[in-house]
C-alpha positions in Angstrom: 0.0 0.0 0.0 3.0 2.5 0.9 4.6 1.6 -2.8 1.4 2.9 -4.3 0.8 5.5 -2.2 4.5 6.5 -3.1 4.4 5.8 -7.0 0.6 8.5 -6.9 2.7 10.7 -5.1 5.5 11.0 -7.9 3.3 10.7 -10.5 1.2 14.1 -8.9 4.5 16.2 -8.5 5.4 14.6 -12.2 2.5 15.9 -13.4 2.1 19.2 -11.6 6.0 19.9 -13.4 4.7 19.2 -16.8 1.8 21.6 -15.5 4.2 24.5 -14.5 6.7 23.9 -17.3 3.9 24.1 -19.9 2.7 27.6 -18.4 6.1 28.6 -18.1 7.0 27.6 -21.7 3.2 29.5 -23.1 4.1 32.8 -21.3 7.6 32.5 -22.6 6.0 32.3 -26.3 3.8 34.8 -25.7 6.3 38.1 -25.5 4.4 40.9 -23.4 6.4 43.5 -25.5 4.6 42.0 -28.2 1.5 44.2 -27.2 3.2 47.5 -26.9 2.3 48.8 -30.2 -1.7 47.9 -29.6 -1.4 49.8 -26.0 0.4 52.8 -27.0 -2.4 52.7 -30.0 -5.1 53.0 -27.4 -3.3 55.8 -25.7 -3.1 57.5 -29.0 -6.7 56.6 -30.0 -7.5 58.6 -26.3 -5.5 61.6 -27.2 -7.2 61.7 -30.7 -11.2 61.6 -29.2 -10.2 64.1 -26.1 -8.7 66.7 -28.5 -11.9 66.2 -30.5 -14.6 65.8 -28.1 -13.4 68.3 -25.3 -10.6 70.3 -26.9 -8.0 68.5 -24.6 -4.9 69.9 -27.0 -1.7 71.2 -26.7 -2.3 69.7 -22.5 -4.9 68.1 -20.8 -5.3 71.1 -18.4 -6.4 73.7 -21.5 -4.8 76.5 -23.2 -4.8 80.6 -22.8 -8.5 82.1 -24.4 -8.2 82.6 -28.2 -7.3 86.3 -29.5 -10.7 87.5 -31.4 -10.6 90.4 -34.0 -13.9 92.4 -34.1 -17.2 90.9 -35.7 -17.9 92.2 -39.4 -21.6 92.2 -39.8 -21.8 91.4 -43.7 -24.5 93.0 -45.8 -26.2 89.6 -46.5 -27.3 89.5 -42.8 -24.5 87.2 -41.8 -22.0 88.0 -38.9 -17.8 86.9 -39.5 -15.4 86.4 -36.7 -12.0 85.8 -36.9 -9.4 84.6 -34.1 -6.6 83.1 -33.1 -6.1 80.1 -31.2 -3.2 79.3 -28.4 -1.4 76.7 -30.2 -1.8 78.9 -33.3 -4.4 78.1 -35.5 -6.5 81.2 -37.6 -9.9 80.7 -38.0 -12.3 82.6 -39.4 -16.0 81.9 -38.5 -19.5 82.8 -40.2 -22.5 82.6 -39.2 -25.7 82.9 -41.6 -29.3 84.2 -40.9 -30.7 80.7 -41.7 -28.3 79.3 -39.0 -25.8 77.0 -41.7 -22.4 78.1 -40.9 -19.2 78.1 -42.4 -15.6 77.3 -40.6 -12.3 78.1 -42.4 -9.3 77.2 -40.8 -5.3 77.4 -41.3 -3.7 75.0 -38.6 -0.2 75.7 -37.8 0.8 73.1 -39.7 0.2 74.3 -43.1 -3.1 72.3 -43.3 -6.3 74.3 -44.0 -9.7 72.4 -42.9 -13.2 73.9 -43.5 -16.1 73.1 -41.6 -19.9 73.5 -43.6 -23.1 73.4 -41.2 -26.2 72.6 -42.5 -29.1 74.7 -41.9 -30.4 73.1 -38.4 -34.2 71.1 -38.9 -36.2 71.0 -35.8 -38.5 68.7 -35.2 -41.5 71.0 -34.0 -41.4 68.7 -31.0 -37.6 68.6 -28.7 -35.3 67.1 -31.7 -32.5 69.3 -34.0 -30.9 67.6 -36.9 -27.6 68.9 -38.5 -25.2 68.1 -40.7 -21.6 68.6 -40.8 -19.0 68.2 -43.5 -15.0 68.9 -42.9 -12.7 68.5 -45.8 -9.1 69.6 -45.3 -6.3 70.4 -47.9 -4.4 67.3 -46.5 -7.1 65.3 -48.3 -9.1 64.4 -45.1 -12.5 64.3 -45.2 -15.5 64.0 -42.5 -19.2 63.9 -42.3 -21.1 63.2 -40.0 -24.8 64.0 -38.1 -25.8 65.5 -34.9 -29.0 65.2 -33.3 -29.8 66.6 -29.7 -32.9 66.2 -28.0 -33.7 68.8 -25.2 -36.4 66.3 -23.8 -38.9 69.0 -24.4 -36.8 70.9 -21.3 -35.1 73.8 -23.8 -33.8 75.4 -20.8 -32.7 72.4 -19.2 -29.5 71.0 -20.8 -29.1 68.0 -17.4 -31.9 65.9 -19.6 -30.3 66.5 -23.2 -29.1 63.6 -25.4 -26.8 64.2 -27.9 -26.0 61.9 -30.6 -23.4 62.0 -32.7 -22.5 59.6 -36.0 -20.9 59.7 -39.5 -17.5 58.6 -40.8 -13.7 59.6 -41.5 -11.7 58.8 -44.5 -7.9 59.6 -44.3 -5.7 61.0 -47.3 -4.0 57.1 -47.7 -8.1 55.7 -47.6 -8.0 54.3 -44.3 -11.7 54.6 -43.3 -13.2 55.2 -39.8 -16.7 55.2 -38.7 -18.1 56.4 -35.2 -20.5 57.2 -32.9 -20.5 59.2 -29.9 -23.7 59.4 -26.9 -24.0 61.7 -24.3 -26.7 61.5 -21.8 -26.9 62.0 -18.5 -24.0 63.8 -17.8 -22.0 60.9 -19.7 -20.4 60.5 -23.1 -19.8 57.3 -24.7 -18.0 57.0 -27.9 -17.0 54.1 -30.4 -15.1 53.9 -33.5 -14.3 51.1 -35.5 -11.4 51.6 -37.9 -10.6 49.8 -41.5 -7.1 48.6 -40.3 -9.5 46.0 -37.8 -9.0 48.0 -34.5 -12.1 49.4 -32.5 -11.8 51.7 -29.7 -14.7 52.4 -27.0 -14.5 55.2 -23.9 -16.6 56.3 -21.5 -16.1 59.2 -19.3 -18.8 61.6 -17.0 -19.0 64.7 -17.3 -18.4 67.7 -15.1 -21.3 70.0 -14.3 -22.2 72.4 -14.6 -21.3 73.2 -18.2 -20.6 69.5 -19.6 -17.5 70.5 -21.5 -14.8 68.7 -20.1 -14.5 65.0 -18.1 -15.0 65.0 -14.6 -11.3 64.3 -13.7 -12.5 63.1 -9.9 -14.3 60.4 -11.5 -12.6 57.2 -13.5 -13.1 56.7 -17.7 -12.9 53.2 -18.8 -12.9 52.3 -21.7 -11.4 49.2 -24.4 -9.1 49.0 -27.4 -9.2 46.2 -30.0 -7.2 44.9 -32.4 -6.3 41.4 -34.6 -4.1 40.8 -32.0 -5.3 41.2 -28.9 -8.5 43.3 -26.9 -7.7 45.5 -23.7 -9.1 47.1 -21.3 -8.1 50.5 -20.1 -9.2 52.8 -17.0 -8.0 56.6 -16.7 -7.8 58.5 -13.5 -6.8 61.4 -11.8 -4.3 61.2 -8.9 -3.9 63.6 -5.4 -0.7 65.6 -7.5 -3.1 66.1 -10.3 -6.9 66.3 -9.8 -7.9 68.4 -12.7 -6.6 66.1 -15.5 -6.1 62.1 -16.1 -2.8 61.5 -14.7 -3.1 57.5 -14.9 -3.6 54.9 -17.2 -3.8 51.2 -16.0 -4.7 48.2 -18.4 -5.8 44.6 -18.7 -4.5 42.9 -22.0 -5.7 39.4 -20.3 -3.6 36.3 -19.6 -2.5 37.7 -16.2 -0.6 40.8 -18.4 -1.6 44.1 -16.8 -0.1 47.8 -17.8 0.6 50.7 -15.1 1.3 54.1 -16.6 1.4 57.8 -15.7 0.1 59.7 -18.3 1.1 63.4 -18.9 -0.7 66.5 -19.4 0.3 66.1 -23.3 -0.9 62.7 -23.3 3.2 61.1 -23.3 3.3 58.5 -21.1 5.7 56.1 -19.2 5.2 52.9 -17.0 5.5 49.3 -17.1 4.0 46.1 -17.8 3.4 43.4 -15.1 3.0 39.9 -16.1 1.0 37.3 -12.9 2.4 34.1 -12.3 2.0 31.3 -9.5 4.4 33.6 -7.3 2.3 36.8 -8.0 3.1 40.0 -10.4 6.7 40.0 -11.6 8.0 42.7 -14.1 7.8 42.4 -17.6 9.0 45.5 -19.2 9.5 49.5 -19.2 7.2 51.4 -21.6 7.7 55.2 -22.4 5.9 56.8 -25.6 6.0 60.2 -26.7 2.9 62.9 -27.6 2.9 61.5 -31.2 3.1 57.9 -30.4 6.8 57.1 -30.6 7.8 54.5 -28.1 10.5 52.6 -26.2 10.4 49.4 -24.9 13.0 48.5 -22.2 12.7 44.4 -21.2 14.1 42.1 -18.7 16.1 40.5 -21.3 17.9 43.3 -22.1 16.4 44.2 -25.3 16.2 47.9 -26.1 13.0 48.7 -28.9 12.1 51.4 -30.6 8.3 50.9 -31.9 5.2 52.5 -33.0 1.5 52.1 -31.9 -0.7 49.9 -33.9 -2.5 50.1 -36.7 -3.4 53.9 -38.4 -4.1 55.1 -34.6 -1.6 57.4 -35.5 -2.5 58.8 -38.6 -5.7 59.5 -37.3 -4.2 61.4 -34.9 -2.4 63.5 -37.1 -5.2 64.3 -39.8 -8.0 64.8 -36.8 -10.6 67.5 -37.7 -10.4 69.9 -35.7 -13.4 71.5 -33.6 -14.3 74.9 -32.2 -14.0 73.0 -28.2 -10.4 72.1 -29.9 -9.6 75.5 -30.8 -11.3 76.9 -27.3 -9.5 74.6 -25.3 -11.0 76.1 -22.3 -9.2 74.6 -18.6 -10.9 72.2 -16.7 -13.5 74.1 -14.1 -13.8 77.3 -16.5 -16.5 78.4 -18.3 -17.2 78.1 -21.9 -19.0 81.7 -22.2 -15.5 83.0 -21.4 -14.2 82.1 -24.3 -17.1 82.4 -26.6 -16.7 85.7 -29.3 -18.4 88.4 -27.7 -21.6 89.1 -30.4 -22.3 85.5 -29.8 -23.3 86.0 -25.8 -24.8 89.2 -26.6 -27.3 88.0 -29.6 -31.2 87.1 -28.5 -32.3 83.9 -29.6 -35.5 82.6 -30.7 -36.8 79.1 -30.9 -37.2 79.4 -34.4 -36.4 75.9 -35.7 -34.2 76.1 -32.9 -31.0 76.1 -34.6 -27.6 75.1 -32.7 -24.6 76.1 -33.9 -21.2 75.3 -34.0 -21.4 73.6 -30.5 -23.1 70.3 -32.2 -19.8 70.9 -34.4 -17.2 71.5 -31.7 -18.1 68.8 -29.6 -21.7 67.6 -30.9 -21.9 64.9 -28.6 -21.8 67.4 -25.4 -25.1 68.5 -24.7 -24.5 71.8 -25.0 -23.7 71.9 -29.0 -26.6 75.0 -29.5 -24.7 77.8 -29.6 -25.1 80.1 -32.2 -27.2 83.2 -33.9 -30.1 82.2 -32.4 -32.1 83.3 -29.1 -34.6 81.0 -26.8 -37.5 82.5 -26.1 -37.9 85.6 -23.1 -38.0 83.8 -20.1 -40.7 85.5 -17.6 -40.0 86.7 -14.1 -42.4 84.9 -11.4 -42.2 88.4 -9.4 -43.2 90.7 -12.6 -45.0 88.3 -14.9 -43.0 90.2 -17.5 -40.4 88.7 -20.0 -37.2 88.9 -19.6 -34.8 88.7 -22.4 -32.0 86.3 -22.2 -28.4 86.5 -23.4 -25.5 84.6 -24.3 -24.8 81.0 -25.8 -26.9 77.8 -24.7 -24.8 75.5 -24.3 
């Protein structure tokens, strides 16, 4: 009985060897720097939707108020505005009396992008339909819808949804579709790009204006690709509240990422691989604003890579918004950068046109700026009307 008892126990410590040496020799075949490219593509896929969405730049934490030249009011009723943005784009903005609008911009790269608004359709009911079309010397080219719903609330934006949806084609033909959702204080957007990668975020909102991430709450959020589908959270830490400041991710298979992002979206960190004896490092990660990274491993191996995919041609042929060119800071108010004649003008809820704002960030639900005035709102005390001013945002 003891030589059978003995011969089971060798044969369990046999087996649990060939158990250990086959996970050993699976996580040796499967390099973790191998995923660098598709993680540093998600962290460029985040920097391309913030600088869209919310005007997150030249940093995270905003940029000084554009410089605005006086408004020419143009003998066919509509109203130019020209300006200059901090990191140095010119823009010159028009607004017509039927509430389309045209956008002409020089970046300070050379490129010149121009930004057509449809004439705004309201539904007679809560609903306003627009559509947008951005074409850019560079040969990039965007269109896309915007419909916001005030919930039959026009002056209460905390029940707006916003909808966003259309599609991207870059100047080499790589195609992008996407769709962004904000409601309730949240935005959600997805994209799904021709080279096979998809890329998903979700972040809240900060009231009261809705036009940047509320940095004291997490995003999460997933990138995909052929070769492999993470999961990503962003966060704000004590040394810096007002902007995401982390970046932590879960390729799967026990391979996890730690990273500090900075306020330009570069970011450094390292990748943790789990085995029977807990988290043991796998490699040092650093990547630059545009993408370019280095990958330090155990093994001594010194790489130089990209990120995956066209995440970083996207990046570099985005279309630019006015929230972009605003780039207010976290915590300050929208109206403050806003051109002048824009808070001043009365609006009317004549098919209830929304302006640029369903252009600069048209999934906030604030994109109703514009030449257009809501309706006098009366005092309780007087009974009277009293006009309003400024941009609905």
């Amino acid at each position: 009985m003891k030589r059978v008892l003995g011969r089971f126990s060798l044969c369990s410590i046999a087996l649990l060897v060939l158990v250990f040496a086959g996970h050993s020799e699976c996580r040796a075949l499967g390099d973790p720097t191998a995923t660098v490219p598709s993680q540093v593509a998600a962290a460029v896929h985040i920097q391309h939707w913030s600088q869209i969405l919310w005007g997150l730049v030249t940093s995270q934490t905003g940029a000084q108020p554009p410089s605005f030249g006086q408004p020419i009011f143009n003998p066919d009723g509509s109203v130019t505005q020209s300006f200059v943005t901090a990191d140095g784009t010119s823009v010159v903005l028009t607004m017509f009396p039927d509430g389309s609008a045209r956008i002409d911009m020089s970046l300070a790269n050379g490129t010149i992008q121009t930004v057509l608004q449809s004439v705004p359709a309201f539904d007679g009911v809560s609903k306003t339909t627009t559509n947008w079309s951005v074409t850019s010397s560079d040969g990039l080219s965007v269109h896309y819808t915007s419909v916001v719903d005030d919930r039959g609330t026009p002056f209460d934006m905390s029940d707006d949804i916003t909808q966003l949806s259309g599609s991207s084609v870059l100047p080499g033909g790589i195609t992008q579709t996407f769709s962004v959702l904000t409601a309730g204080g949240r935005t959600e957007v997805q994209s799904s790009q021709s080279d096979g990668s998809t890329f998903a975020l979700q972040a809240p909102l900060a009231l009261p204006d809705f036009v940047v991430p509320d940095f004291s709450q997490e995003a999460s959020g997933t990138y995909a690709d052929p070769s492999l589908t993470m999961h990503f959270t962003l966060a704000s830490t004590p040394m810096h509240p007002l902007r995401w400041a982390a970046l932590l991710s879960d390729v799967g298979d026990g391979l996890t990422g730690t990273f500090s992002l900075n306020s330009d979206f570069s970011g450094s960190g390292q990748l943790e691989e789990s085995n029977p004896w807990g988290q043991t490092l796998a490699a040092l990660v650093s990547w630059t604003q545009n993408g370019e990274s280095q990958v330090y491993s155990l093994t001594g191996q010194d790489l130089h890579v990209g990120p995956a995919g066209a995440a970083l041609d996207f990046l570099e042929h985005r279309w630019e918004t006015l929230t972009a060119l605003m780039a207010p800071a976290p915590g300050m108010s929208m109206m403050y950068h806003r051109p002048r004649w824009f808070r001043n003008v009365p609006r009317r809820r004549v098919n209830r046109p929304r302006l640029p704002g369903a252009f600069h960030s048209a999934l906030q639900p604030l994109p109703r700026a514009g030449a257009y005035v809501s309706p006098p709102q009366r005092s309780p005390a007087a009974g009277s009307p009293t006009p309003r001013s400024g941009i609905r945002r």
